[in-house]
N, C-alpha and C positions, 0 to 999 in steps of 0.2 A: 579680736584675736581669732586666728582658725581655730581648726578641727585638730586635735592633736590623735596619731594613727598608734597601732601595734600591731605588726603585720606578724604573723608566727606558721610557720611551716617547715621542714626538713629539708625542703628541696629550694637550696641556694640560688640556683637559678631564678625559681620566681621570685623569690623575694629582693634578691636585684632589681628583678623588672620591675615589679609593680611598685618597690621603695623609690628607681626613679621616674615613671612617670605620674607617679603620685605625688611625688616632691614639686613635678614640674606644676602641679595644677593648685601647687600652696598650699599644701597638708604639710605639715611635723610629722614625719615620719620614723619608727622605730622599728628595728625588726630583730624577732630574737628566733632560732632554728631548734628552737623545743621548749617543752612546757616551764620547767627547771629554768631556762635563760627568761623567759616571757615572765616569771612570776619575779623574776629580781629586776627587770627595765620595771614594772608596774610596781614593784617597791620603790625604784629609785627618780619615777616623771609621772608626773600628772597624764592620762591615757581618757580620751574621751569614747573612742571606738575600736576594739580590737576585731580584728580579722584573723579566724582560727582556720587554721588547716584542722580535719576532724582525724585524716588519717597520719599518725605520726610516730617513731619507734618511743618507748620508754609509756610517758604519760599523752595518752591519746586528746585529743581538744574535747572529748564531753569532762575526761577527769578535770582536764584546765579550766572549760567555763564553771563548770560548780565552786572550785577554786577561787575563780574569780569574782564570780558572782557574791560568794562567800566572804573574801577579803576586800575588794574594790565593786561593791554594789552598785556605784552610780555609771558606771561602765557599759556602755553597749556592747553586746558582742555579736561580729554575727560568721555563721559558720561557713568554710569550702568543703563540700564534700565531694565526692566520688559515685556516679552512677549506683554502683552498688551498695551504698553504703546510707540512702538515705532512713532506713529507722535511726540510723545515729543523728541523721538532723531533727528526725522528729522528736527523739530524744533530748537533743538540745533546746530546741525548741518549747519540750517543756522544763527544763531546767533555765528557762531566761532567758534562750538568744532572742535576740533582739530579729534577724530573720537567719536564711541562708539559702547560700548558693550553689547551682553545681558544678563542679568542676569539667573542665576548663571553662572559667568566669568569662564572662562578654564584662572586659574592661569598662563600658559605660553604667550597664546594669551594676558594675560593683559600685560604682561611683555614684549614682543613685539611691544604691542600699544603705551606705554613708553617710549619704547626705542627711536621709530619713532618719538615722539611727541617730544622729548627731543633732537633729531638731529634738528628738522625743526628747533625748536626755537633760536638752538645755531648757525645755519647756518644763520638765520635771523639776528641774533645781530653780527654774524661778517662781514656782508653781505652791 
């Protein structure tokens, strides 16, 4: 079985893109457009790797990962941020993300960060 995804960010556009050509490469992909929509797909499907946007209106991706990390622990998560904005990754970083990245992501390097973030976990749970 693959890697089952949750993409979350505000801006519809990317998460079209990257929901299809992350579909095309055999991921399950799910995508919710804020933290509120992210936290009820992770109620309602199994999520092996989420992908946070860090900058987002309402509840921003460090309040989500803690969230997460809090209610679905075995979750990887890893974050996008924004040039400016990297103490929030560092900050995620120590709340558990699993890595992060900077915005605008080199589609491969995401796909590589995945990929890792998605061994650790299964190395974990059979561990």
């Amino acid at each position: 079985m693959g890697c089952n995804l949750l993409l979350v960010d505000d801006e519809e556009a990317i998460l079209d893109t990257l929901r299809k050509r992350l579909t095309r490469r055999g991921y399950g992909v799910l995508t919710a457009n804020s933290g509120a929509a992210a936290l009820d797909e992770l109620q309602e499907n199994p999520v092996d790797v989420a992908v946070l946007d860090v900058k987002m209106p309402g509840m921003d991706g460090i309040e989500l990962l803690a969230l997460i990390k809090q209610r679905h622990p075995r979750v990887e998560v890893i974050m996008l941020t924004g040039h400016a904005n990297v103490e929030a990754a560092m900050r995620g970083m120590e709340l558990g993300a699993f890595d992060y990245l900077m915005k605008p992501a080199d589609f491969e390097d995401l796909l590589y960060k995945i990929e890792d973030a998605y061994k650790k976990m299964r190395i974990r749970e059979m561990g």
